[in-house]
GUNU-986986 format. One record per residue (C-alpha): x, z, y; residue in three letters. Coordinates in steps of 0.5 Angstrom, whole numbers, plus 500, padded with zeros to 3 digits. Example, Ala and Ser with C-alpha at 12.3 -4.5 7.8 and 13.67 -1.06 7.14 Angstrom:
BEGIN
+-----+-----+-----+------+
|   X |   Z |   Y | code |
+-----+-----+-----+------+
| 525 | 516 | 491 |  ALA |
| 527 | 514 | 498 |  SER |
+-----+-----+-----+------+
***
This chain:
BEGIN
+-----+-----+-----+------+
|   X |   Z |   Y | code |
+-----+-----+-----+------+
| 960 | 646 | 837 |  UNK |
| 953 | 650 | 839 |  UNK |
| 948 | 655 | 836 |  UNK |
| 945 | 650 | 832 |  UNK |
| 952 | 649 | 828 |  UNK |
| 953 | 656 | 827 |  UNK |
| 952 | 662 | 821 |  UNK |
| 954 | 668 | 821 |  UNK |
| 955 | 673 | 815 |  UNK |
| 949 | 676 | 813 |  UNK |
| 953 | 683 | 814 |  UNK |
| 954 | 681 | 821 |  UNK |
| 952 | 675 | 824 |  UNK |
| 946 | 680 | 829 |  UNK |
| 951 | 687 | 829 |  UNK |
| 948 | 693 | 832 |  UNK |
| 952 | 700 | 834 |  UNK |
| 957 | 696 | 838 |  UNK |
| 962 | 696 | 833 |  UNK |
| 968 | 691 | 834 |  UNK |
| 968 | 686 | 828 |  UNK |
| 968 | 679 | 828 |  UNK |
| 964 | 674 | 825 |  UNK |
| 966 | 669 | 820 |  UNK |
| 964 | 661 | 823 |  UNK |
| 962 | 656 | 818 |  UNK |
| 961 | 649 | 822 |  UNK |
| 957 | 644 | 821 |  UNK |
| 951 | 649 | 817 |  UNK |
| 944 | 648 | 820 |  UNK |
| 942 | 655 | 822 |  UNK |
| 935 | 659 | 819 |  UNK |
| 930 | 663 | 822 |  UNK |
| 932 | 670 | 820 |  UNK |
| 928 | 676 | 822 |  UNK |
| 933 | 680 | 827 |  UNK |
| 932 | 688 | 826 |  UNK |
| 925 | 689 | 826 |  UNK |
| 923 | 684 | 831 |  UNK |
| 921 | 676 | 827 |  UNK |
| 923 | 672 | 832 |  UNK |
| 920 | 665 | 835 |  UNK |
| 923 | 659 | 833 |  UNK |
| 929 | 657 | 833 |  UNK |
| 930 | 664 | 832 |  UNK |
| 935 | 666 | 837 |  UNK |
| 936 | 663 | 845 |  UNK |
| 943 | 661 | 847 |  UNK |
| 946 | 663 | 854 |  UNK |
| 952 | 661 | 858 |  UNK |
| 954 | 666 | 862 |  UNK |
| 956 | 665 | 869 |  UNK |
| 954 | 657 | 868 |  UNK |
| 947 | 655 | 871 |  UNK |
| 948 | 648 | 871 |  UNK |
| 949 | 649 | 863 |  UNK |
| 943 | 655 | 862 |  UNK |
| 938 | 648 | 867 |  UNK |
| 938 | 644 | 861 |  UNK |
| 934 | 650 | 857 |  UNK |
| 929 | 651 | 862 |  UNK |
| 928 | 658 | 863 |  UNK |
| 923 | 661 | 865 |  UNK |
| 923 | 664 | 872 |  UNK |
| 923 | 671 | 875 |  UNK |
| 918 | 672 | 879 |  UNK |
| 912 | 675 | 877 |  UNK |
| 905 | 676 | 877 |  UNK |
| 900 | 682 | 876 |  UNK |
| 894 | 679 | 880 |  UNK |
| 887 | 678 | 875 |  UNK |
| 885 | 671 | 880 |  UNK |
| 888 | 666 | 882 |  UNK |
| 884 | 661 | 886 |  UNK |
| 881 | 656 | 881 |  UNK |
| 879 | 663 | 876 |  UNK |
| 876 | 667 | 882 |  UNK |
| 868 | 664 | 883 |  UNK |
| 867 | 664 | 875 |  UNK |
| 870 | 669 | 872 |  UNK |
| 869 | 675 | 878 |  UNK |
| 862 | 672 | 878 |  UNK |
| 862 | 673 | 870 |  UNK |
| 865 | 681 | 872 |  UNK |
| 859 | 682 | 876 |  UNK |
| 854 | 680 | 871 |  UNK |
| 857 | 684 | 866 |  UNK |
| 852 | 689 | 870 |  UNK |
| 846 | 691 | 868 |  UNK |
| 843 | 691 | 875 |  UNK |
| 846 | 685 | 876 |  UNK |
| 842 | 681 | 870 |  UNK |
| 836 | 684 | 872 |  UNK |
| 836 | 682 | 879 |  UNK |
| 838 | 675 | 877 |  UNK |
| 832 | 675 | 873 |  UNK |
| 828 | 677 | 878 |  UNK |
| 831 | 671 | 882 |  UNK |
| 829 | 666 | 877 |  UNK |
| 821 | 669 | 877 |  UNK |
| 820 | 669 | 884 |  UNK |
| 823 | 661 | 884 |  UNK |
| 817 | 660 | 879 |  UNK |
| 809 | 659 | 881 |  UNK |
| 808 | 665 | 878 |  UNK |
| 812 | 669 | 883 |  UNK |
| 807 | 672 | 890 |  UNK |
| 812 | 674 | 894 |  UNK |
| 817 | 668 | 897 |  UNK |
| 824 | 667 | 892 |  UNK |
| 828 | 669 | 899 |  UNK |
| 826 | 676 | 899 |  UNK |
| 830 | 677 | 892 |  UNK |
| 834 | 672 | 893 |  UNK |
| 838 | 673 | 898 |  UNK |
| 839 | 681 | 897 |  UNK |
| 842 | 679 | 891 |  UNK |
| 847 | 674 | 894 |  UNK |
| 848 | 679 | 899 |  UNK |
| 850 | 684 | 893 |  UNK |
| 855 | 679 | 890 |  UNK |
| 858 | 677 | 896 |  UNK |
| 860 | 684 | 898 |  UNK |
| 863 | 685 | 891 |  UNK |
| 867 | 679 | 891 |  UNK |
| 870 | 680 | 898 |  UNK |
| 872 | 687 | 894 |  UNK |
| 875 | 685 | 889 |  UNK |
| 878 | 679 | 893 |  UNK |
| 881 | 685 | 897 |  UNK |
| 884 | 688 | 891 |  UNK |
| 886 | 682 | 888 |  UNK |
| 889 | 681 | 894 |  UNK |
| 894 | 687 | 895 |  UNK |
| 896 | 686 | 888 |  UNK |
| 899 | 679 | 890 |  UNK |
| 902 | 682 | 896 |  UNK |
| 905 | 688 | 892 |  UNK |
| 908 | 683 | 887 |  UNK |
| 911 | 679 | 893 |  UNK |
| 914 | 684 | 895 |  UNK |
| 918 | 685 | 888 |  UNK |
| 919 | 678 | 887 |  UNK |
| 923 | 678 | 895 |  UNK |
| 927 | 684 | 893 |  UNK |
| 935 | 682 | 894 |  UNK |
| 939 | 683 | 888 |  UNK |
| 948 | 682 | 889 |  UNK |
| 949 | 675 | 885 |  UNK |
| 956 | 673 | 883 |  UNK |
| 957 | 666 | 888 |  UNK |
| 964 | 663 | 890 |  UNK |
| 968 | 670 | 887 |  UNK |
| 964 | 674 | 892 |  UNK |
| 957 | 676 | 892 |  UNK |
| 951 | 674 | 895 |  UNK |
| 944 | 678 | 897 |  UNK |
| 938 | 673 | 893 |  UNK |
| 931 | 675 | 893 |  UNK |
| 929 | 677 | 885 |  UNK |
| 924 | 672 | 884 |  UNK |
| 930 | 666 | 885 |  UNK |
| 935 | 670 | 879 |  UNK |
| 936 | 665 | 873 |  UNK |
| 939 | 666 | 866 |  UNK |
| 946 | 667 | 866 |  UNK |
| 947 | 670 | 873 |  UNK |
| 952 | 675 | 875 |  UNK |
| 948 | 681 | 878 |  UNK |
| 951 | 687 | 881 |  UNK |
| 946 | 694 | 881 |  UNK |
| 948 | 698 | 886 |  UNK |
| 946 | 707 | 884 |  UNK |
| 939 | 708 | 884 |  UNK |
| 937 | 701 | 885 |  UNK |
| 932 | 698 | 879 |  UNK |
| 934 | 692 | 874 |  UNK |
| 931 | 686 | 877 |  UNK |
| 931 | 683 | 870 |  UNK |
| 934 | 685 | 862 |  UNK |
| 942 | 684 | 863 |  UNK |
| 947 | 685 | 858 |  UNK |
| 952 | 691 | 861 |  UNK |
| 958 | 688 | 862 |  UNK |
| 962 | 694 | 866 |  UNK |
| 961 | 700 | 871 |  UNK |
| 965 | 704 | 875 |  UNK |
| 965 | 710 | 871 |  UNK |
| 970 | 711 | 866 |  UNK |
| 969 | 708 | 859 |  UNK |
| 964 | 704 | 863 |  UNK |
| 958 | 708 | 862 |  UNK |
| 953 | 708 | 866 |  UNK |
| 946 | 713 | 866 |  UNK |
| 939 | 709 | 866 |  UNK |
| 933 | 712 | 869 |  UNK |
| 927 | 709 | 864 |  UNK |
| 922 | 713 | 867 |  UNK |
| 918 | 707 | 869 |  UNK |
| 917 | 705 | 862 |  UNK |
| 916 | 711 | 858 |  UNK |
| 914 | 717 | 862 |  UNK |
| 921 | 720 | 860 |  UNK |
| 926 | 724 | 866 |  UNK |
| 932 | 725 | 862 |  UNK |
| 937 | 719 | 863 |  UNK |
| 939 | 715 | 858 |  UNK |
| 947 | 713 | 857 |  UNK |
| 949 | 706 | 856 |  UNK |
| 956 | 703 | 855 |  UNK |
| 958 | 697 | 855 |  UNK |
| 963 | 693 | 850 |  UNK |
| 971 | 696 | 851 |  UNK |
| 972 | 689 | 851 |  UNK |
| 968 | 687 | 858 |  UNK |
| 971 | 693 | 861 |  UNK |
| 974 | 689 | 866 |  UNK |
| 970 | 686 | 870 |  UNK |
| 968 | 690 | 875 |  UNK |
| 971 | 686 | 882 |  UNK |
| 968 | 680 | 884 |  UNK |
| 975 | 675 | 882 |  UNK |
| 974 | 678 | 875 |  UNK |
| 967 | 677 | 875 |  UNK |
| 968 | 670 | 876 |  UNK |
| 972 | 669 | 870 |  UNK |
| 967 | 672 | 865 |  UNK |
| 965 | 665 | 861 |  UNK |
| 962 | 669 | 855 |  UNK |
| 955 | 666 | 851 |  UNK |
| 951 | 670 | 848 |  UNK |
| 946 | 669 | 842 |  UNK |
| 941 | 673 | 842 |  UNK |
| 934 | 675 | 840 |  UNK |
| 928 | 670 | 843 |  UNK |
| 923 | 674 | 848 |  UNK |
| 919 | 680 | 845 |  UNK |
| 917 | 687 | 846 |  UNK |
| 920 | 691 | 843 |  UNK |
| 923 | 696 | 847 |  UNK |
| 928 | 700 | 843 |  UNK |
| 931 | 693 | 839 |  UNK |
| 936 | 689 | 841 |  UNK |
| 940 | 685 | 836 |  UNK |
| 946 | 679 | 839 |  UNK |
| 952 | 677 | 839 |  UNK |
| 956 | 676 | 845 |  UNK |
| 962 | 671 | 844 |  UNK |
| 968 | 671 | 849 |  UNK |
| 975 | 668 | 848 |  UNK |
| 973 | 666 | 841 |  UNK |
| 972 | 673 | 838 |  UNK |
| 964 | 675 | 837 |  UNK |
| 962 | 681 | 838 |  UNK |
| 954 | 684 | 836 |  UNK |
| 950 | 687 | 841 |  UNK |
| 946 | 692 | 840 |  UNK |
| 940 | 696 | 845 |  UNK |
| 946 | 700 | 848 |  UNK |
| 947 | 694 | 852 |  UNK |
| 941 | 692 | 854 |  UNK |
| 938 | 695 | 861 |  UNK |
| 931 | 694 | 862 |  UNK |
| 927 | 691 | 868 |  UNK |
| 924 | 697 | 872 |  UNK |
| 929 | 702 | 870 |  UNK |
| 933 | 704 | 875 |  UNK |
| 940 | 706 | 875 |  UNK |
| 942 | 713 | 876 |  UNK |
| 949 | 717 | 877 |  UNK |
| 954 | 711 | 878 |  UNK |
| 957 | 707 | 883 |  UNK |
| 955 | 701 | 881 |  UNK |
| 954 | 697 | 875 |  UNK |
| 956 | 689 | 873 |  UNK |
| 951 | 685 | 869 |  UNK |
| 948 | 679 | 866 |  UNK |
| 941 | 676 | 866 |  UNK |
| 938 | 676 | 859 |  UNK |
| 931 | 675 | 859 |  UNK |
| 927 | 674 | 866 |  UNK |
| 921 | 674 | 869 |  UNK |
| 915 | 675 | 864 |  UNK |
| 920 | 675 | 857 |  UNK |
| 923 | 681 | 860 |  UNK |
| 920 | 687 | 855 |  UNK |
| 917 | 690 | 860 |  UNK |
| 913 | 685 | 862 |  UNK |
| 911 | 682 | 855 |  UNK |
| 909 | 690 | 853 |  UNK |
| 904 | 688 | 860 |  UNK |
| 896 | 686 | 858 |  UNK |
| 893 | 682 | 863 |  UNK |
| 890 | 686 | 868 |  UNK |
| 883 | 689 | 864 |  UNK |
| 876 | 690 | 867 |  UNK |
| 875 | 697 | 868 |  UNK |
| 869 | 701 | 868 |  UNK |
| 867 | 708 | 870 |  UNK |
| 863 | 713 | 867 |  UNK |
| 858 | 712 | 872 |  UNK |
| 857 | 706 | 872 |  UNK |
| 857 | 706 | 865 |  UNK |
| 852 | 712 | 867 |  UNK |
| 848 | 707 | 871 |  UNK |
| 848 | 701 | 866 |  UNK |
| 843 | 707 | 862 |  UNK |
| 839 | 708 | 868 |  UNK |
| 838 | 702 | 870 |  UNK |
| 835 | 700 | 863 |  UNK |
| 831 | 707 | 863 |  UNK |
| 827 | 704 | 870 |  UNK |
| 827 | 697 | 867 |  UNK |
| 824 | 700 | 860 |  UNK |
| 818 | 704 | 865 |  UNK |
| 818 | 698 | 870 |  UNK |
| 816 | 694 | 863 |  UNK |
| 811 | 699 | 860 |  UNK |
| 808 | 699 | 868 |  UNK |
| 807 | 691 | 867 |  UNK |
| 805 | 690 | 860 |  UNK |
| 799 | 696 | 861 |  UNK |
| 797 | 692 | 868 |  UNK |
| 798 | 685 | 864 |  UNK |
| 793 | 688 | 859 |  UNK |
| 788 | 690 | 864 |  UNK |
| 788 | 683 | 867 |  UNK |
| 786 | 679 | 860 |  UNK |
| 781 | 685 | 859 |  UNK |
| 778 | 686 | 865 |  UNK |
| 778 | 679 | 868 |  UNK |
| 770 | 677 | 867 |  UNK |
| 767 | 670 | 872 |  UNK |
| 762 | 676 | 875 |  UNK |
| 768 | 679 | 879 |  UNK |
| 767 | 674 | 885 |  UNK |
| 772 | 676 | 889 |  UNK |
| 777 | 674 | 885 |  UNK |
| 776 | 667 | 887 |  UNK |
| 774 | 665 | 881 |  UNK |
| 768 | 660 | 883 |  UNK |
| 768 | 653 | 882 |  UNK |
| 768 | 648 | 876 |  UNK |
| 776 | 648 | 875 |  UNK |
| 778 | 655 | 874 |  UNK |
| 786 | 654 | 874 |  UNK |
| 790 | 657 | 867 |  UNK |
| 792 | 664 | 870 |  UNK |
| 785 | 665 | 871 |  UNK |
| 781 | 663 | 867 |  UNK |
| 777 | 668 | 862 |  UNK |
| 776 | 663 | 856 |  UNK |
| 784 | 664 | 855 |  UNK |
| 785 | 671 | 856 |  UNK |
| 792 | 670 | 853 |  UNK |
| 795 | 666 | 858 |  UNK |
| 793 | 670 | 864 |  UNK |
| 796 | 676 | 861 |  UNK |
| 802 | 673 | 860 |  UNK |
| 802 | 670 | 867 |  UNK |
| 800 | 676 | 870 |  UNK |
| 806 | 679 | 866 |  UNK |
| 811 | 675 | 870 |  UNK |
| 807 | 677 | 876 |  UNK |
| 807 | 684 | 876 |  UNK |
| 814 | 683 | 874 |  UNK |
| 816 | 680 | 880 |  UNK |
| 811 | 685 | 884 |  UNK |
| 814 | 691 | 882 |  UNK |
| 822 | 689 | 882 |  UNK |
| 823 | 694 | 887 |  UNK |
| 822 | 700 | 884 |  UNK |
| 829 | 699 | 881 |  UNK |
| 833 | 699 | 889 |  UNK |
| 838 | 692 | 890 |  UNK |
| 842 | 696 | 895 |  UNK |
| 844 | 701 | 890 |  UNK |
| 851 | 697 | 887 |  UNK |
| 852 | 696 | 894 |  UNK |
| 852 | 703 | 897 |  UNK |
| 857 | 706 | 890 |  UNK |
| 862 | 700 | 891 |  UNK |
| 863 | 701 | 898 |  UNK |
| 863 | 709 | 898 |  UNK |
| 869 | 706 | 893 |  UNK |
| 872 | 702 | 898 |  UNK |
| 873 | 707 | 903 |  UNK |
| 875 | 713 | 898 |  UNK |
| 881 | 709 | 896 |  UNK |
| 883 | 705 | 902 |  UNK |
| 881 | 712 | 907 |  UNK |
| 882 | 717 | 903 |  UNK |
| 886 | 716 | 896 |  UNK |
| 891 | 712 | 900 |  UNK |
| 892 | 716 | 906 |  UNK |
| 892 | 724 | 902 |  UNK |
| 898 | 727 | 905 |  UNK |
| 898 | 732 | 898 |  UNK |
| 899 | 725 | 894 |  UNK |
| 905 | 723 | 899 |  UNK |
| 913 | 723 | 896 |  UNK |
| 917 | 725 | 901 |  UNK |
| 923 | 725 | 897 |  UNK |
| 922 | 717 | 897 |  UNK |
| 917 | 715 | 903 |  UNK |
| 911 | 713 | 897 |  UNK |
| 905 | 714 | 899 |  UNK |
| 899 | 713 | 894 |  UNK |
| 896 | 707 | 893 |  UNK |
| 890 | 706 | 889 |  UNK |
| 891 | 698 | 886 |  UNK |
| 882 | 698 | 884 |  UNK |
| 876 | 702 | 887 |  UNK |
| 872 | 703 | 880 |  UNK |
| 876 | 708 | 877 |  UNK |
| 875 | 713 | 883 |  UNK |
| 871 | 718 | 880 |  UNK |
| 875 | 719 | 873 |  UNK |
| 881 | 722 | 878 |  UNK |
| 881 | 729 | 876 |  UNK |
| 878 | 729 | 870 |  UNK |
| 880 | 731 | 864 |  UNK |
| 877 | 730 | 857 |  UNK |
| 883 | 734 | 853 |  UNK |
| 889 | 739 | 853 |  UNK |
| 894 | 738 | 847 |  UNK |
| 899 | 744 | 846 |  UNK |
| 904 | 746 | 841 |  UNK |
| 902 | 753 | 840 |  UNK |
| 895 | 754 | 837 |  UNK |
| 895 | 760 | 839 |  UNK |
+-----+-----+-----+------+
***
């Protein structure tokens, strides 16, 4: 008999509070989708997973429990660091003055503009390629943290990312949750145990959590080892305060309730050490699924620069457009030192079409007074940002935490300003 064959009571069939009562079973009833708690989940509308068993939990697939924040990976990094960097208004602009200087109507050659421009994206790249990089390395060494898995009765260090579904881990005090575990028992009375959610919701004081009474004993390696439970339970979501189940042990069902979920990167506190089992890994755990991809962050000042740049643009425009109406105004077959002589004038000088050579010169004039917008500018703010986050944020004593041996560690460049800043203060007295 699987999930598939099960239903349970509508009063029942996903309990929450911990309560201690069974379920009816009716056998051979195709199951529905129901909506568990306030959270709809996806289809078939809960998972099943064998405690203990990984050859029975393999024919599911699920995911594994490694992770990944990095915002690149090797075939995405040239397109879509190449579109970051053109998000830029300078950028834009100098890309345009690129393409001008490639053309006839260009006096300088395309080198003079094209390599400055190259220089400026690849110094761009290679930063975000470095931070990219520390990302990965940071996540790594998450991901080759060892956790005591339940092997063979005894149990056995394993690296995070190697965790599966159903597995029997062992969370030693002060240690962090490597996935979402079922609390099957601690080494406190009545096992209950004292979870740290600072790392999720900000807050400081410990949360309690129990396990069900009928759990309580598996604490040793050997009792561990007997645990053969199934837990049915809610498909992957994002709810952090939501969790409905039932965990069927020794033909007795018991609903399951967020008291026995402890979340990944909570950390236990003020117990010995706790016994669970794995429920969701990887990206399906909360924490990971409440996550957004890592965004594109952009600074005041550079915001503030975008502006800049298209306040000189707008004066580098009215400089060219003035100087492109004297060109159509002026030009006259009199002013010989232009080089107009001879029986074929060419298009962008020839007084009887003044509106080309207006327009033609525009270009020109364009391309001839690019400079007055500096090239060099982007790439002097982003390496002051480098060194700033690299030389001086990670390396301030004042930022450093004895207590944990953490120092402070800046994971981007581009927000180095906003540091210090503050934009409101919320009280609770008015007065």
């Amino acid at each position: 008999m699987n999930g598939w064959e099960r239903v349970r009571s509508s009063t029942s069939r996903f309990g929450g509070g911990g309560g201690g009562r069974s379920t009816q079973m009716v056998d051979r009833i195709p199951s529905r989708t129901v909506t568990l708690g306030r959270v709809q989940p996806q289809a078939p509308g809960h998972r099943t997973i064998f405690c203990n068993d990984r050859e029975a939990n393999l024919m599911v697939k699920f995911k594994r429990n490694s992770i990944s924040t990095t915002k690149y990976n090797i075939l995405t990094f040239l397109p879509k660091g190449l579109f970051e960097q053109f998000r830029r208004v300078a950028n834009l602009y100098f890309l345009m003055i690129s393409i001008l200087s490639c053309t006839p109507v260009s006096p300088v050659s395309p080198i003079t503009n094209v390599l400055p421009l190259s220089m400026v994206l690849f110094v761009s790249l290679v930063k975000e390629a470095w931070e990219d990089w520390k990302r990965f390395q940071n996540d790594k060494t998450i991901n080759n943290t060892s956790v005591d898995v339940l092997q063979d009765q005894k149990w056995e260090p394993v690296p995070w990312k190697n965790l599966q579904v159903g597995d029997i881990v062992r969370i030693k005090q002060d240690g962090f949750f490597p996935a979402d575990l079922l609390f099957l028992a601690s080494t406190n009375a009545d096992s209950v145990c004292y979870v740290e959610t600072a790392n999720l919701d900000g807050e400081t004081n410990l949360k309690i959590r129990k396990a069900l009474e009928k759990t309580w004993d598996y604490v040793t390696p050997e009792k561990a080892f007997e645990f053969k439970g199934e837990v049915q339970c809610e498909q992957p979501n994002n709810s952090l305060y939501t969790f409905t189940g039932n965990l069927i042990i020794e033909k007795q069902t018991l609903p399951l309730s967020p008291n026995q979920l402890l979340l990944r990167g909570c950390s236990l506190r003020n117990t010995e050490y706790i016994i669970g089992a794995v429920v969701f890994t990887g990206h399906e755990t909360k924490v990971m699924m409440n996550s957004m991809n890592v965004p594109s962050k952009r600074s005041t000042l550079e915001r503030k620069l975008d502006r800049l740049i298209l306040t000189l643009f707008g004066v580098l425009f009215c400089m060219c457009l003035i100087g492109a109406i004297g060109s159509g105004v002026f030009l006259d077959r009199r002013y010989f030192f232009l080089g107009l002589r001879g029986p074929a004038l060419s298009a962008d000088m020839n007084p009887s079409n003044r509106f080309v050579v207006a327009l033609l010169n525009m270009f020109t004039l364009i391309t001839l007074y690019s400079p007055i917008i500096p090239i060099s500018l982007y790439v002097s703010v982003e390496m002051i940002k480098f060194v700033q986050s690299t030389q001086y944020i990670n390396n301030d004593l004042h930022m450093y935490h004895v207590e944990t041996n953490t120092p402070a560690l800046a994971r981007t460049s581009n927000l180095n300003e906003e540091l210090g800043q503050v934009n409101s203060v919320l009280a609770d007295n008015p007065t």
